[in-house]
C-alpha positions as CSV (number, residue, x, y, z in Angstrom):
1,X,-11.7,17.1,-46.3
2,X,-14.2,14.3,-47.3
3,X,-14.5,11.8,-44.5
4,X,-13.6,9.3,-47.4
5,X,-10.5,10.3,-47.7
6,X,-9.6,10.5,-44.0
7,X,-6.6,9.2,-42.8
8,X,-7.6,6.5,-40.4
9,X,-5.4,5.1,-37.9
10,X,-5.1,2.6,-34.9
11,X,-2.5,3.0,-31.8
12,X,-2.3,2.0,-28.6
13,X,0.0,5.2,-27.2
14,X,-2.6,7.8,-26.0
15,X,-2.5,10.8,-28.0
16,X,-3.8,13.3,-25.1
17,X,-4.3,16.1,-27.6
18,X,-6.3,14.2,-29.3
19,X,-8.4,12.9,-26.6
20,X,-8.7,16.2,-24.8
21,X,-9.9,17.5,-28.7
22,X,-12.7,14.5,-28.7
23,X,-14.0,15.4,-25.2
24,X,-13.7,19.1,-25.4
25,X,-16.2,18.3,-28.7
26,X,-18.4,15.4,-26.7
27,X,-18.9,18.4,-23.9
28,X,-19.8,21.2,-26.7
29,X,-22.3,18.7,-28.6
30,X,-23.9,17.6,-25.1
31,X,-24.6,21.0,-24.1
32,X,-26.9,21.0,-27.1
33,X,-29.2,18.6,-25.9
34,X,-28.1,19.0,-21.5
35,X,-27.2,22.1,-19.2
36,X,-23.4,22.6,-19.2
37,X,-21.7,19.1,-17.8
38,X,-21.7,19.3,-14.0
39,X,-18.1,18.9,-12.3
40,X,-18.5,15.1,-11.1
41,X,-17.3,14.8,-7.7
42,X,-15.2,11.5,-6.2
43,X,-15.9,9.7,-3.6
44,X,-13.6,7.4,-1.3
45,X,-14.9,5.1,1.7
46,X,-12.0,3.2,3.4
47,X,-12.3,1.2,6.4
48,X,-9.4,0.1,8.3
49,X,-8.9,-2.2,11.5
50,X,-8.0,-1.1,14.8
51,X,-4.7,-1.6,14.1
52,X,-4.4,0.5,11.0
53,X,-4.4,-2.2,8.5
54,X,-6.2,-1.0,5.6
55,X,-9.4,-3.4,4.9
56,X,-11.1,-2.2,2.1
57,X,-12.7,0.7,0.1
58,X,-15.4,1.6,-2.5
59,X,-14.4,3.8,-5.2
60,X,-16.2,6.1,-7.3
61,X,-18.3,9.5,-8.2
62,X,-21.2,11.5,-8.4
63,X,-23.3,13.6,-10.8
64,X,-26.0,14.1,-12.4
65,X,-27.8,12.8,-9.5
66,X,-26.3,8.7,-9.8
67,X,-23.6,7.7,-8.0
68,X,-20.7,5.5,-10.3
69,X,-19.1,3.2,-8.1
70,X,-15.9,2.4,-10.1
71,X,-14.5,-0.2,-7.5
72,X,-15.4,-2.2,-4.3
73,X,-12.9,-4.8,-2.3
74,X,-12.9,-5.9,0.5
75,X,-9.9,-7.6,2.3
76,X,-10.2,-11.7,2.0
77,X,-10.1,-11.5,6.2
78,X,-12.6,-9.0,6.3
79,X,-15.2,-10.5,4.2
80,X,-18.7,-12.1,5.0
81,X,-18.9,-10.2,8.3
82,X,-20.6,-6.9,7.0
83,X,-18.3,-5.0,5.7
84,X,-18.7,-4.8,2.4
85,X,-22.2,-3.6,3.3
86,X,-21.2,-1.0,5.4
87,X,-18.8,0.3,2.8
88,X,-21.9,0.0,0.1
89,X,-24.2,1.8,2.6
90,X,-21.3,4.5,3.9
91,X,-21.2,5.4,-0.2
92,X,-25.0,5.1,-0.8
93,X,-25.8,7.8,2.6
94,X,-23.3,10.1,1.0
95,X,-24.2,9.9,-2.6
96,X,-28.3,10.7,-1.6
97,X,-26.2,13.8,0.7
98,X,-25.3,15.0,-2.9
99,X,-28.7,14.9,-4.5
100,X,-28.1,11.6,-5.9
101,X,-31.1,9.2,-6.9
102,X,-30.0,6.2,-8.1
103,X,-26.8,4.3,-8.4
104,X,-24.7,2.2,-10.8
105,X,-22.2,-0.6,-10.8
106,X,-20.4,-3.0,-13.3
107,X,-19.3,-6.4,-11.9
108,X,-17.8,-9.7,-13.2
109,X,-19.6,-13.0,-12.1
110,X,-17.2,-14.4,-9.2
111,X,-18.8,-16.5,-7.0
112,X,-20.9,-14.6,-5.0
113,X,-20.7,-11.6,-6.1
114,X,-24.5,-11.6,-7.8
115,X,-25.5,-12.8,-4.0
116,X,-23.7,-9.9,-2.3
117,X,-25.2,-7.4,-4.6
118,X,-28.6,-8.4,-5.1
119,X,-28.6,-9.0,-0.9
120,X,-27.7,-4.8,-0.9
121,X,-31.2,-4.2,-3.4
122,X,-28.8,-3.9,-6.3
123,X,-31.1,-5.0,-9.6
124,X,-29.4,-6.2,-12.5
125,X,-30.0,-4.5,-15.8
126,X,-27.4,-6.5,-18.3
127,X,-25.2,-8.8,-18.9
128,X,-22.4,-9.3,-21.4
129,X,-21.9,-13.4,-21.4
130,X,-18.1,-14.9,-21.3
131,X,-16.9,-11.4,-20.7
132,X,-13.8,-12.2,-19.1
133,X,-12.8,-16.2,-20.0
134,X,-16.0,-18.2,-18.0
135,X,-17.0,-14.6,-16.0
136,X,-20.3,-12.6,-17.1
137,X,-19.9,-8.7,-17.0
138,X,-23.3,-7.7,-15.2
139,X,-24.5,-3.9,-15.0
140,X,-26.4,-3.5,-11.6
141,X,-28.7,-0.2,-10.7
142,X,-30.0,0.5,-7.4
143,X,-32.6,3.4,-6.8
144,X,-31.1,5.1,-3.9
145,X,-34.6,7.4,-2.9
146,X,-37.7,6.1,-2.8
147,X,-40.1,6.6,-6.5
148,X,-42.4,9.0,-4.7
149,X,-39.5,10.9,-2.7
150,X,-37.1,14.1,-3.6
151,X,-33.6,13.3,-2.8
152,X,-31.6,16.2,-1.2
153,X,-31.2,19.3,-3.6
154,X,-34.2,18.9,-5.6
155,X,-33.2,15.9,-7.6
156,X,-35.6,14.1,-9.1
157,X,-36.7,10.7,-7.5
Protein backbone atom coordinates (compact mmCIF):
# COMPACT_ATOMS: atom_id res chain seq x y z
CA UNK A 1 0.00 0.00 0.00
CA UNK A 2 1.14 3.57 -1.02
CA UNK A 3 1.45 5.75 1.97
CA UNK A 4 -1.03 8.04 -0.19
CA UNK A 5 -3.54 6.05 0.10
CA UNK A 6 -3.26 5.26 3.86
CA UNK A 7 -6.03 5.28 5.90
CA UNK A 8 -5.34 7.97 8.50
CA UNK A 9 -6.98 8.27 11.60
CA UNK A 10 -7.22 10.25 14.97
CA UNK A 11 -8.55 8.72 18.44
CA UNK A 12 -8.22 9.30 21.76
CA UNK A 13 -8.85 5.39 23.08
CA UNK A 14 -5.40 3.75 23.19
CA UNK A 15 -5.14 1.08 20.73
CA UNK A 16 -2.34 -1.05 22.81
CA UNK A 17 -1.73 -3.22 19.79
CA UNK A 18 -0.92 -0.65 18.00
CA UNK A 19 1.30 1.05 20.28
CA UNK A 20 3.11 -2.07 21.40
CA UNK A 21 3.48 -2.50 17.15
CA UNK A 22 5.14 1.27 17.06
CA UNK A 23 7.52 0.60 19.91
CA UNK A 24 8.40 -2.93 19.13
CA UNK A 25 9.47 -1.04 15.57
CA UNK A 26 11.08 2.20 17.38
CA UNK A 27 13.29 -0.61 19.51
CA UNK A 28 14.23 -2.68 16.05
CA UNK A 29 15.17 0.63 14.06
CA UNK A 30 17.21 1.97 17.22
CA UNK A 31 19.20 -1.06 17.45
CA UNK A 32 20.47 -0.07 14.06
CA UNK A 33 22.15 2.94 15.10
CA UNK A 34 22.51 1.83 19.45
CA UNK A 35 23.33 -1.55 21.31
CA UNK A 36 20.02 -3.43 22.18
CA UNK A 37 17.78 -0.83 24.49
CA UNK A 38 18.91 -1.38 28.08
CA UNK A 39 16.02 -2.29 30.60
CA UNK A 40 15.47 1.27 32.33
CA UNK A 41 15.36 0.80 35.90
CA UNK A 42 12.84 3.08 38.43
CA UNK A 43 13.57 4.77 41.05
CA UNK A 44 11.42 5.95 44.19
CA UNK A 45 12.73 8.29 47.18
CA UNK A 46 10.06 8.86 49.82
CA UNK A 47 10.50 10.62 53.03
CA UNK A 48 8.09 10.51 55.63
CA UNK A 49 7.85 12.15 59.27
CA UNK A 50 8.29 10.54 62.43
CA UNK A 51 4.97 9.95 62.56
CA UNK A 52 4.50 8.12 59.32
CA UNK A 53 2.94 10.84 57.47
CA UNK A 54 4.05 10.66 54.04
CA UNK A 55 6.04 13.99 53.03
CA UNK A 56 7.20 13.78 49.75
CA UNK A 57 8.96 11.74 46.96
CA UNK A 58 10.95 12.09 43.61
CA UNK A 59 9.95 9.88 40.99
CA UNK A 60 11.75 8.51 38.09
CA UNK A 61 14.41 6.17 36.15
CA UNK A 62 17.64 5.35 34.95
CA UNK A 63 19.49 4.23 31.77
CA UNK A 64 21.65 4.87 29.45
CA UNK A 65 23.73 6.45 32.09
CA UNK A 66 20.98 9.85 32.82
CA UNK A 67 18.74 9.70 35.39
CA UNK A 68 14.80 10.91 34.28
CA UNK A 69 13.26 12.28 37.10
CA UNK A 70 9.50 12.10 36.16
CA UNK A 71 8.14 13.81 39.36
CA UNK A 72 9.27 15.76 42.63
CA UNK A 73 6.70 17.18 45.57
CA UNK A 74 7.22 17.93 48.45
CA UNK A 75 4.46 18.37 51.12
CA UNK A 76 3.33 22.25 51.48
CA UNK A 77 4.55 21.69 55.48
CA UNK A 78 7.64 20.27 54.58
CA UNK A 79 8.87 22.74 52.18
CA UNK A 80 11.80 25.36 52.45
CA UNK A 81 13.52 23.34 55.19
CA UNK A 82 15.72 21.01 52.99
CA UNK A 83 13.86 18.52 51.91
CA UNK A 84 13.37 18.76 48.64
CA UNK A 85 17.15 18.84 48.45
CA UNK A 86 17.65 15.80 50.31
CA UNK A 87 15.17 14.03 48.17
CA UNK A 88 17.08 15.57 44.90
CA UNK A 89 20.45 14.46 46.38
CA UNK A 90 19.03 10.92 47.82
CA UNK A 91 18.01 10.30 43.80
CA UNK A 92 21.25 11.95 42.40
CA UNK A 93 23.79 9.40 44.98
CA UNK A 94 21.75 6.57 43.64
CA UNK A 95 21.50 7.34 40.02
CA UNK A 96 25.78 7.97 39.88
CA UNK A 97 25.47 4.17 42.05
CA UNK A 98 23.97 2.99 38.59
CA UNK A 99 26.58 4.40 36.29
CA UNK A 100 24.66 7.39 35.62
CA UNK A 101 26.29 10.74 34.37
CA UNK A 102 24.02 13.26 34.00
CA UNK A 103 20.44 14.01 34.87
CA UNK A 104 17.25 15.43 33.35
CA UNK A 105 14.07 17.10 34.51
CA UNK A 106 11.05 19.00 32.92
CA UNK A 107 9.34 21.64 35.10
CA UNK A 108 6.56 24.36 34.81
CA UNK A 109 7.53 28.01 36.02
CA UNK A 110 5.77 28.19 39.63
CA UNK A 111 7.16 30.56 41.66
CA UNK A 112 10.22 29.34 42.80
CA UNK A 113 10.67 26.56 41.24
CA UNK A 114 13.57 27.97 38.74
CA UNK A 115 15.19 29.17 42.32
CA UNK A 116 14.94 25.71 43.83
CA UNK A 117 16.42 24.03 40.89
CA UNK A 118 19.09 26.19 39.73
CA UNK A 119 20.06 26.41 43.92
CA UNK A 120 20.59 22.19 43.36
CA UNK A 121 23.24 23.07 40.09
CA UNK A 122 20.35 22.17 37.79
CA UNK A 123 21.19 24.23 34.22
CA UNK A 124 18.38 25.08 32.10
CA UNK A 125 18.50 23.93 28.55
CA UNK A 126 14.88 25.17 27.06
CA UNK A 127 11.99 26.58 27.49
CA UNK A 128 8.54 26.28 25.80
CA UNK A 129 6.86 29.93 26.62
CA UNK A 130 2.98 29.95 27.95
CA UNK A 131 3.13 26.22 28.13
CA UNK A 132 0.55 25.77 30.52
CA UNK A 133 -1.86 29.29 30.69
CA UNK A 134 0.95 32.07 32.11
CA UNK A 135 3.57 28.87 33.24
CA UNK A 136 6.85 28.26 30.96
CA UNK A 137 7.72 24.44 30.57
CA UNK A 138 11.65 24.57 31.25
CA UNK A 139 13.95 21.37 30.51
CA UNK A 140 16.76 21.39 33.19
CA UNK A 141 20.20 19.00 32.99
CA UNK A 142 22.45 18.51 35.72
CA UNK A 143 25.91 16.64 35.16
CA UNK A 144 25.85 14.32 37.97
CA UNK A 145 30.05 13.27 37.70
CA UNK A 146 32.53 15.57 37.28
CA UNK A 147 33.77 16.21 33.13
CA UNK A 148 37.12 14.71 33.89
CA UNK A 149 35.63 11.72 36.17
CA UNK A 150 34.18 7.99 35.31
CA UNK A 151 31.06 7.47 37.03
CA UNK A 152 30.59 3.93 38.50
CA UNK A 153 30.48 1.08 35.78
CA UNK A 154 32.54 2.62 33.23
CA UNK A 155 30.10 5.31 32.04
CA UNK A 156 31.36 7.93 30.38
CA UNK A 157 31.74 11.33 32.22
Amino acid sequence: MSDHTAHVTVQTDVDEKADKVIDDGLEVFGEKFVPKAEENQQIRVYAHAADGRFLGGVRGNTGYGWLHIWQVWVDETARRQGLGTRLLKAAEIEAVQRGCHSAHLDSLSFPGVQEFYAAQGWLCYGVLERYFAEYDWHSLRKRLVPVDAEAPGGAPA
